[in-house]
C-alpha positions as CSV (number, residue, x, y, z in Angstrom):
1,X,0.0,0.0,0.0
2,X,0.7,3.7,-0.8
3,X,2.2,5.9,2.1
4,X,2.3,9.2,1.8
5,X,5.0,11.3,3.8
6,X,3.1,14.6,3.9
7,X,5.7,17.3,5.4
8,X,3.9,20.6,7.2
9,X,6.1,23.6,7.2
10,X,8.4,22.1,3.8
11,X,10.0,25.1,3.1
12,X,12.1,24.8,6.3
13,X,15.6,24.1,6.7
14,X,14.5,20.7,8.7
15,X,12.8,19.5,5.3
16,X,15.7,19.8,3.1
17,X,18.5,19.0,5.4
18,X,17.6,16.3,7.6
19,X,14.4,15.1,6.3
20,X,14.7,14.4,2.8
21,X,18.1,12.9,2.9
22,X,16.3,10.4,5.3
23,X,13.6,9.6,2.9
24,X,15.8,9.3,0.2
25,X,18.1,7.3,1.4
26,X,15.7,4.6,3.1
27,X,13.8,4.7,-0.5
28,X,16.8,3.8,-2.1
29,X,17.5,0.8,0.2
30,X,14.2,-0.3,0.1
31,X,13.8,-0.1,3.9
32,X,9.9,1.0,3.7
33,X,7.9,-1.8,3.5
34,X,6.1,-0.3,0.2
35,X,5.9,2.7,-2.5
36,X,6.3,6.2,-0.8
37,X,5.1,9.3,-2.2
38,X,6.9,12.5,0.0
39,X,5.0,15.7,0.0
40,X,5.7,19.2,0.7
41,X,3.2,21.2,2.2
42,X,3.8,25.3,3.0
43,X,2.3,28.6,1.9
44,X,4.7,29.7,-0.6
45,X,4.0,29.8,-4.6
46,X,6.0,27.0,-4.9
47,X,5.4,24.0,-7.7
48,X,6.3,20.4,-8.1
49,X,9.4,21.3,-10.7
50,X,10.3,24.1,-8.0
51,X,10.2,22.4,-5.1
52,X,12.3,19.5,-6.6
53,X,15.2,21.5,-7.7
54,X,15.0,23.1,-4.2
55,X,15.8,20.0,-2.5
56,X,18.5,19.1,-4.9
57,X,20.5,22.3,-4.4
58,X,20.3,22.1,-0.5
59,X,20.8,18.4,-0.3
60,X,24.2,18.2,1.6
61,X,27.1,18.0,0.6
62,X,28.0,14.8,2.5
63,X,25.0,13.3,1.0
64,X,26.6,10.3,-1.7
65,X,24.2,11.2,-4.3
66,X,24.0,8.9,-7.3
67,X,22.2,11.3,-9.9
68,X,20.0,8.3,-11.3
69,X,19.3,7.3,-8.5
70,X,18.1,11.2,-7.2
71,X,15.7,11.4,-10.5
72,X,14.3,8.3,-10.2
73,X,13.1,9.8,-6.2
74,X,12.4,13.3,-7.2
75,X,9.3,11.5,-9.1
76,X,7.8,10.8,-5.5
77,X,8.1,14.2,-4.8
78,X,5.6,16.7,-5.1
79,X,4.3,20.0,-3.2
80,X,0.8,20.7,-2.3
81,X,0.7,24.9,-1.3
82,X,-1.9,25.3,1.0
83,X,-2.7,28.1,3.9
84,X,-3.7,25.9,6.8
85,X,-5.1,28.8,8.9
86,X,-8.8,27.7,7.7
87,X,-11.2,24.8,7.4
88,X,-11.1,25.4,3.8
89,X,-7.2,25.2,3.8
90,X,-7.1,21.7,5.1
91,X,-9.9,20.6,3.2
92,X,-8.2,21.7,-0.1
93,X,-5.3,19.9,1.7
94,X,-7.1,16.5,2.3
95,X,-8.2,16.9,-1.5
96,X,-4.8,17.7,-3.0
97,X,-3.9,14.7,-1.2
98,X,-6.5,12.3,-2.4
99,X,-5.8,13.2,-6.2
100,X,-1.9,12.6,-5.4
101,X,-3.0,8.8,-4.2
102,X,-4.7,8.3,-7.3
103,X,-7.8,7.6,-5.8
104,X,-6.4,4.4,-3.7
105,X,-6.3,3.8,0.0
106,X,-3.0,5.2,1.2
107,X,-1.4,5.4,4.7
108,X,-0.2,8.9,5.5
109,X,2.6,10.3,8.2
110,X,2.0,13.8,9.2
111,X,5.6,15.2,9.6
112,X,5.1,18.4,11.7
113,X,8.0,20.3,11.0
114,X,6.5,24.1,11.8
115,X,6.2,26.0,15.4
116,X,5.3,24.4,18.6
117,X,2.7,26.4,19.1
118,X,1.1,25.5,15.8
119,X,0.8,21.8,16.7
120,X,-2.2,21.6,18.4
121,X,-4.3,23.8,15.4
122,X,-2.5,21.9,12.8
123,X,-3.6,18.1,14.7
124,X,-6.9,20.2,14.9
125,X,-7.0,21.1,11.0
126,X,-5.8,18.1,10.3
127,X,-8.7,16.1,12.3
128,X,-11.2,18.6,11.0
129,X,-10.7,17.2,7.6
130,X,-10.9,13.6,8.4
131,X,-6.9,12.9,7.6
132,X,-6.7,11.6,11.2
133,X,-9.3,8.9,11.0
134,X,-8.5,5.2,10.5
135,X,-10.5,2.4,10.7
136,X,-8.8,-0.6,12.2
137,X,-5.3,0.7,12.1
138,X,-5.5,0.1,7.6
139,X,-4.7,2.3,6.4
140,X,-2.7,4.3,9.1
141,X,-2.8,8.0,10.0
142,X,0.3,9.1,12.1
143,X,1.7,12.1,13.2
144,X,5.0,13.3,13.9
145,X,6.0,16.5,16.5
146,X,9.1,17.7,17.0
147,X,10.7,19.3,20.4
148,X,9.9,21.2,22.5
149,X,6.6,19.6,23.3
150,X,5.6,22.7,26.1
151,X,7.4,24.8,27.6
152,X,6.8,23.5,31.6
153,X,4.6,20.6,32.9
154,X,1.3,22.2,32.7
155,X,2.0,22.6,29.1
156,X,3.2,19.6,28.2
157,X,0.1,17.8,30.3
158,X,-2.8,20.5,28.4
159,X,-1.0,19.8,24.9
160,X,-0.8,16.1,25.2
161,X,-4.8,15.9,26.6
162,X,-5.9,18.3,23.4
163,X,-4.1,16.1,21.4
164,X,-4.9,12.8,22.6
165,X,-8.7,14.0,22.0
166,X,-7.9,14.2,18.6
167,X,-5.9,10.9,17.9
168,X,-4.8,7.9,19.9
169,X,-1.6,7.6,21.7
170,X,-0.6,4.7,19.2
171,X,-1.2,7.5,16.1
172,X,1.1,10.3,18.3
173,X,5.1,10.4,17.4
174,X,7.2,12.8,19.6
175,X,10.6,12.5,18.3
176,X,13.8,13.2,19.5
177,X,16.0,13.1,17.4
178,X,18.7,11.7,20.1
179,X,17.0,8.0,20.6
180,X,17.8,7.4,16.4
181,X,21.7,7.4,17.0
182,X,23.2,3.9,16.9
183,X,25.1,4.5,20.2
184,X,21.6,5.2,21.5
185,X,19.7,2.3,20.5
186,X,22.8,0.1,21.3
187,X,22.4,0.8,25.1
188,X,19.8,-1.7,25.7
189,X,22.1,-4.3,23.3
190,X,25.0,-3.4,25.2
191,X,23.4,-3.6,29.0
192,X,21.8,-6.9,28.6
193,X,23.2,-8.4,26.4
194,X,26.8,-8.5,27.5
195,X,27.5,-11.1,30.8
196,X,30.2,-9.3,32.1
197,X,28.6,-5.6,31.8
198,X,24.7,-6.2,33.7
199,X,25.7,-7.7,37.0
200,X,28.2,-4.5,37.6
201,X,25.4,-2.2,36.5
202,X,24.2,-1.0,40.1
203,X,25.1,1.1,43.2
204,X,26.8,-2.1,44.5
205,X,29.7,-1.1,41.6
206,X,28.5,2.3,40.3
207,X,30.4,5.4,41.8
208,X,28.8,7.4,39.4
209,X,27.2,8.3,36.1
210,X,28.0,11.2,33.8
211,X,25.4,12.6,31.2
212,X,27.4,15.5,29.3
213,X,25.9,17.2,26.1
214,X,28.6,19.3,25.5
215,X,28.7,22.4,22.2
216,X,31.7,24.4,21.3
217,X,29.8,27.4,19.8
218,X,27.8,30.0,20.9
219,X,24.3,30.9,20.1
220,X,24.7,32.5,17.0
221,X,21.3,32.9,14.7
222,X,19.3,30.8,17.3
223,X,19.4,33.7,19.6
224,X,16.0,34.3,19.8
225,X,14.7,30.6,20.0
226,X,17.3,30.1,22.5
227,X,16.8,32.9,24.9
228,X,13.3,31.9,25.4
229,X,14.3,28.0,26.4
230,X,17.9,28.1,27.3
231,X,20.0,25.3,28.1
232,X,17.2,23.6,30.9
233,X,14.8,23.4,28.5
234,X,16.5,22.9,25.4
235,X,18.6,20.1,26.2
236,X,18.0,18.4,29.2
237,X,14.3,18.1,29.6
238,X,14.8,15.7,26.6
239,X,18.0,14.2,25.6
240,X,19.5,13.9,29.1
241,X,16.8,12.7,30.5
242,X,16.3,10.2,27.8
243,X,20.0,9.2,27.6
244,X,19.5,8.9,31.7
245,X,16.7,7.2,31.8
246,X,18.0,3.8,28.7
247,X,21.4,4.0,30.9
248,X,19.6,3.4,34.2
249,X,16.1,1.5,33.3
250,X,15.2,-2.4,34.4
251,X,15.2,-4.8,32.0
252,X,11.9,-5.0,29.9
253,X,9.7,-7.7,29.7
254,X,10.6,-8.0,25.8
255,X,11.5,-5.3,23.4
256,X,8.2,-3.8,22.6
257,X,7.4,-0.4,22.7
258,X,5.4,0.1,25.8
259,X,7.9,-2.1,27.7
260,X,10.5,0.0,27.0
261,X,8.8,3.1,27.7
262,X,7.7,1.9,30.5
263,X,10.7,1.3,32.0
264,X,12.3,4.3,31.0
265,X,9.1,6.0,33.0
266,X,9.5,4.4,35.7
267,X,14.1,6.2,36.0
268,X,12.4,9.4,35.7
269,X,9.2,9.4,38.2
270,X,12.2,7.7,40.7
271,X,14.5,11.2,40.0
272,X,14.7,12.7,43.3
273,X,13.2,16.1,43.2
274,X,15.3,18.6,43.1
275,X,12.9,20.9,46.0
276,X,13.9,18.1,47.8
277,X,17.7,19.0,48.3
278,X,17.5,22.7,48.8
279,X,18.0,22.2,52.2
280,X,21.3,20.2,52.2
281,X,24.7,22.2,52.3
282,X,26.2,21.1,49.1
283,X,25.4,22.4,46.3
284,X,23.3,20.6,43.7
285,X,22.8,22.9,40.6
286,X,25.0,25.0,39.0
287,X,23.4,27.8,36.4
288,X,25.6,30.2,34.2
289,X,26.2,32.2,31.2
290,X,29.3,32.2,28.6
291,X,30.9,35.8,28.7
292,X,29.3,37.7,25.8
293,X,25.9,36.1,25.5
294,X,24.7,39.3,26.4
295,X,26.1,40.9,23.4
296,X,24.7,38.3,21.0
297,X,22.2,39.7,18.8
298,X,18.7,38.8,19.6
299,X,19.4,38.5,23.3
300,X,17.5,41.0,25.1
301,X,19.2,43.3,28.0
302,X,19.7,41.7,31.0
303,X,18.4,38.3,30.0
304,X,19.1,35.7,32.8
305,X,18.6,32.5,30.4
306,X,21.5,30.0,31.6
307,X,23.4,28.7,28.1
308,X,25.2,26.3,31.0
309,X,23.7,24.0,33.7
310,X,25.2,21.3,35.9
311,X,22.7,19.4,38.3
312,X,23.5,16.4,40.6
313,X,21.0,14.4,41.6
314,X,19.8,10.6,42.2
315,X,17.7,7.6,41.2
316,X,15.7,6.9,44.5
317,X,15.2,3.1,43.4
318,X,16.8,-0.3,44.2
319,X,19.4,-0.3,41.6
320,X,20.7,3.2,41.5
321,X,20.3,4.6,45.4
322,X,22.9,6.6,46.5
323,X,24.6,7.1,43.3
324,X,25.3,10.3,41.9
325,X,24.0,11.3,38.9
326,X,25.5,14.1,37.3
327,X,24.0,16.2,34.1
328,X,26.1,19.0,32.6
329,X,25.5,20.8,29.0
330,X,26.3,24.4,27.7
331,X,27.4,26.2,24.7
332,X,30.9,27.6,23.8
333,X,32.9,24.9,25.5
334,X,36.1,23.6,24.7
335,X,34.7,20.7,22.5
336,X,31.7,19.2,21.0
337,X,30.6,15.5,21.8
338,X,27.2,14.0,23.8
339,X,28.8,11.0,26.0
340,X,27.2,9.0,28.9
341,X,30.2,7.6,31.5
342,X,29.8,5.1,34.0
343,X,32.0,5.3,36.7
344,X,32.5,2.2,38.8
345,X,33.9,2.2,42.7
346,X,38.0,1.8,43.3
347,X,39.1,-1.6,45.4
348,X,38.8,-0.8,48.7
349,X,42.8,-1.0,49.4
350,X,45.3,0.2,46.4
351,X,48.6,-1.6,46.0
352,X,49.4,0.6,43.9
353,X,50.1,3.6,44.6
354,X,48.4,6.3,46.7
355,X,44.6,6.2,46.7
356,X,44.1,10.0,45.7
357,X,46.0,8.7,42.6
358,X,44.4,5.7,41.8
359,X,41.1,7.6,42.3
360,X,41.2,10.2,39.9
361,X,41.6,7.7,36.9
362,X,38.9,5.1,37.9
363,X,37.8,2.6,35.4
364,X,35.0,3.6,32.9
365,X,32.4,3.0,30.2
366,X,32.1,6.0,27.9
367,X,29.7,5.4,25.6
368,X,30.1,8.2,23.0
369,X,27.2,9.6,21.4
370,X,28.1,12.1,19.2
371,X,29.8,13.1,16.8
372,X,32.1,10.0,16.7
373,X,29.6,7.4,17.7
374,X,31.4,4.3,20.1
375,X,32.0,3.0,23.4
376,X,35.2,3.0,25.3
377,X,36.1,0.7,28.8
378,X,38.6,2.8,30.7
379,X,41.3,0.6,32.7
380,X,44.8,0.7,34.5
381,X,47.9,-1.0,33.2
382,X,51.3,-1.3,34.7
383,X,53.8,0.6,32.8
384,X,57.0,-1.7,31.7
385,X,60.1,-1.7,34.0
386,X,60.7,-2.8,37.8
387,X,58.6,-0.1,39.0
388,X,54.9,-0.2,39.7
389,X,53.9,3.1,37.7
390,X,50.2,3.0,36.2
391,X,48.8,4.4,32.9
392,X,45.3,5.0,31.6
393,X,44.4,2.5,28.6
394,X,41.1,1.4,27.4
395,X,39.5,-0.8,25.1
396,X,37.6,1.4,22.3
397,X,34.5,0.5,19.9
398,X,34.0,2.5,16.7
399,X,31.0,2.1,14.7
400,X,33.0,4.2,11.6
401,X,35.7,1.6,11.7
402,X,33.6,-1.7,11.7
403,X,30.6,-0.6,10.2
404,X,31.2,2.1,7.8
405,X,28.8,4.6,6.9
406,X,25.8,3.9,8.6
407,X,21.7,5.6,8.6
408,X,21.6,9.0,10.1
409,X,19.1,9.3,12.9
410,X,16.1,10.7,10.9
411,X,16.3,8.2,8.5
412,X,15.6,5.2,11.4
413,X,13.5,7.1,13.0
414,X,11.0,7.8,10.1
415,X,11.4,3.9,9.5
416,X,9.9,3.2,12.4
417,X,6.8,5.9,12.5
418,X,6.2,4.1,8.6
419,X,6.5,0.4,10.2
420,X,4.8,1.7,13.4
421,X,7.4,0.6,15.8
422,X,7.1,3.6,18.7
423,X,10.3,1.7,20.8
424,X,12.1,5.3,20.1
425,X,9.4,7.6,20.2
426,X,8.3,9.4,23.9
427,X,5.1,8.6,25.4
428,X,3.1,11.0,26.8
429,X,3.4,9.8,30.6
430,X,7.4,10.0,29.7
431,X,7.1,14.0,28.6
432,X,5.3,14.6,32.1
433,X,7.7,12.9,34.1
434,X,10.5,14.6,32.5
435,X,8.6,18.1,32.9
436,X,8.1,17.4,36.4
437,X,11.7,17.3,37.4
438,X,12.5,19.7,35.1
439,X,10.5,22.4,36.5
440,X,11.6,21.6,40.1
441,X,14.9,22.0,38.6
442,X,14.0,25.7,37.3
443,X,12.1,26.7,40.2
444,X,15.5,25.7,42.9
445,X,17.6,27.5,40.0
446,X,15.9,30.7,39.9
447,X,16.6,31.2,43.3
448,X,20.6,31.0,42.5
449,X,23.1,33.4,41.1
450,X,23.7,33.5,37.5
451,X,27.3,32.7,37.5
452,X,29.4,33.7,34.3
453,X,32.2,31.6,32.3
454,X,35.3,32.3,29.6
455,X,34.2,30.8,26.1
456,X,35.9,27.9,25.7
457,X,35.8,26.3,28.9
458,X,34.7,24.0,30.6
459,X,32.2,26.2,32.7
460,X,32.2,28.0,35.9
461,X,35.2,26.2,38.2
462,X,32.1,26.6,41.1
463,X,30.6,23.3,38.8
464,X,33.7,21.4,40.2
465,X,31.5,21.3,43.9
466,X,29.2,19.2,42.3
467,X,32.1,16.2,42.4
468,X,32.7,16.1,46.2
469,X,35.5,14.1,46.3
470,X,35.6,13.3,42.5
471,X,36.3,17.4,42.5
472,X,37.5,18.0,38.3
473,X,36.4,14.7,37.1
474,X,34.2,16.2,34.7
475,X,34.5,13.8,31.6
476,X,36.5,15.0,28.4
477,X,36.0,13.0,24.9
């Protein structure tokens, strides 16, 4: 059966840079389980021939193209312009999408790639028109979001009841973008699949576990976006947590969707609130902005949105209790990489050596996220001679160097919303349990100083506090 791919808000940079390239290249491999038409929808005076040759000029420049191959797709491509700001808008929609189809049943995705505020009228539109309804799950009707989905918890929990009236949670895909990297989905592979890994994987071994989403530039354009999230909401509401929460989970019952998600659920509702530790004397949260943010065009005077947050904080369950759990991003620091780091505990008596050394290079699991996807086991070895002198080694995993070139994130991601496997898509009890700690995290962090940093560094040296003992531990790529 037909599926059409039917892209809100086309004539963004999402549709030609990420999203395209991901259709393509899953088209071309045969990875969708039938014929695919992909179709631009936004209010410009576009046409088909346009709208083509748009897409081939921005496709990147990484993108192996084989031109033959890029013809033959460009035929599934066409553009609908519509002004969805009216019943009649979507109804000329629903019929532009009907002639397309040829008059045949068709399933249809709903790729919402426009403002988060025009979700809930475009899911509204969109059901208005009777492009929502399905009859026995044949053919489908599904709907992708992007982030942010709300901007706090009462959002998130009025957006997800409006739109839950409109559809069923199984029709409802929020994506983020993180869960489609192969480090990502490896987690669960590498945790439970691996003997010698799952029996260590618990406060028993665990000193503690890093979560660091780490950028090298500054704001730049995204000024105004940014200044009205900042680094809270536009980072660790969602991929932290989500990175947390596959690291730390239970095993499933099987590998289906809900059991997944329900484990993952189940990490963050057990994240100790963060109202909770306002009263104890170390410090738990650490909020600051890179020197010149102020400057940056777009940013208004005075602003106190953070572009750098460190929080510690713990899994009160079973497994986890006790163990730190620390979660650091920002902008304009030294390098660029997303990487989760288990630390486990030292021997309780070092032979060699003084413990302070043997302490600060404790052994490891990095698993690397971006950009150079992997997973790394830190360890000690002696170094040769009559002396006992240790040195760092580890045993690394490259997914470049065994497996080559391999699907960017979009492109599994939309594979799964077309086979309607929701494993790396966020439910809605998920968003609300990340909300929730988020905003206790915002409401103990308003009440602290905005603290400033050099570009280029690893953040305010107060974040260091955060370590206790493990003081400067932060974890480098």
């Amino acid at each position: 059966m037909l599926t059409q791919i039917v892209i809100l808000g086309a004539s963004g940079d999402l549709t030609s840079r990420k999203l395209t390239p991901a259709v393509f290249n899953a088209h071309c491999q045969g990875l969708f389980p039938g014929p695919i038409q992909m179709v631009g929808v936004a209010r410009r005076e576009w046409d088909d021939a346009y709208f083509r040759q748009h897409l081939s000029d921005a496709m990147p420049s990484d993108q192996p193209l084989e031109q033959g191959l890029w013809e033959e797709f460009l035929q599934h491509v066409s553009y609908l312009r519509a002004h969805l700001d009216s019943e009649e808008g979507y109804a000329a929609l629903a019929q532009g999408l009907d002639q397309l189809a040829g008059g045949e049943a068709v399933n249809r995705v709903f790729y919402l790639s426009i403002k988060p505020d025009l979700f809930l009228p475009s899911v509204r539109g969109l059901h208005g028109a009777g492009l929502l309804q399905q009859a026995y799950q044949e053919p489908f009707r599904r709907v992708v979001v992007e982030k942010p989905f709300g901007t706090d918890l009462q959002s998130a929990s009025t957006l997800n009841r409006a739109l839950l009236e409109l559809m069923g949670e199984d029709q409802l895909y929020r994506i983020d973008h993180y869960l489609g990297k192969e480090t990502v989905q490896n987690i669960l592979a590498f945790r439970f699949r691996n003997a010698f890994f799952e029996p260590l994987w618990n406060q028993k071994h665990v000193d503690l576990v890093q979560v660091t989403v780490a950028e090298d530039m500054g704001v730049g354009s995204r000024a105004g976006y940014y200044d009205e999230s900042g680094a809270l909401r536009d980072i660790v509401q969602n991929h932290a947590l989500q990175l947390l929460a596959l690291v730390a989970m239970e095993p499933p019952a099987n590998l289906d969707a809900d059991s997944i998600r329900s484990e993952k659920v189940k990490v963050l509702q057990s994240l100790r609130p963060p109202e909770a530790m306002i009263a104890d004397p170390d410090p738990h949260i650490v909020r600051a902005q890179y020197e010149g943010y102020l400057q940056e065009d777009g940013v208004p005077v005075g602003s106190l949105t953070e572009t750098y947050i460190a929080a510690r904080t713990y899994i009160d369950n079973w497994r986890w209790g006790g163990v730190p759990i620390l979660i650091r991003t920002g902008k304009y620091l030294p390098a660029r990489f997303t990487s989760v780091q288990v630390q486990f505990r030292m021997p309780p008596h070092s032979l060699f050596g003084s413990w302070a050394e043997c302490h600060l290079r404790p052994n490891a699991i990095t698993l690397r996220i971006q950009p150079r996807e992997g997973i790394d086991v830190h360890f000690e070895v002696k170094e040769p001679g009559s002396g006992q002198n240790m040195r760092p080694a580890a045993l690394t995993f490259d997914y470049d160097s065994l497996f080559g070139r391999r699907p960017e994130a979009y492109q599994r991601l939309l594979q799964d919303v077309v086979a309607g496997d929701q494993s790396l898509f966020i439910r809605s009890d998920e968003v609300e349990a990340s909300w929730r700690w988020a905003d206790g995290v915002r409401q103990v962090m308003d009440q602290m100083p905005m603290l400033s940093y050099p570009p280029k560094t690893w953040g305010p040296k107060q974040a260091n506090a955060l370590f206790r003992e493990c003081e400067g531990m932060w974890s480098k790529e």
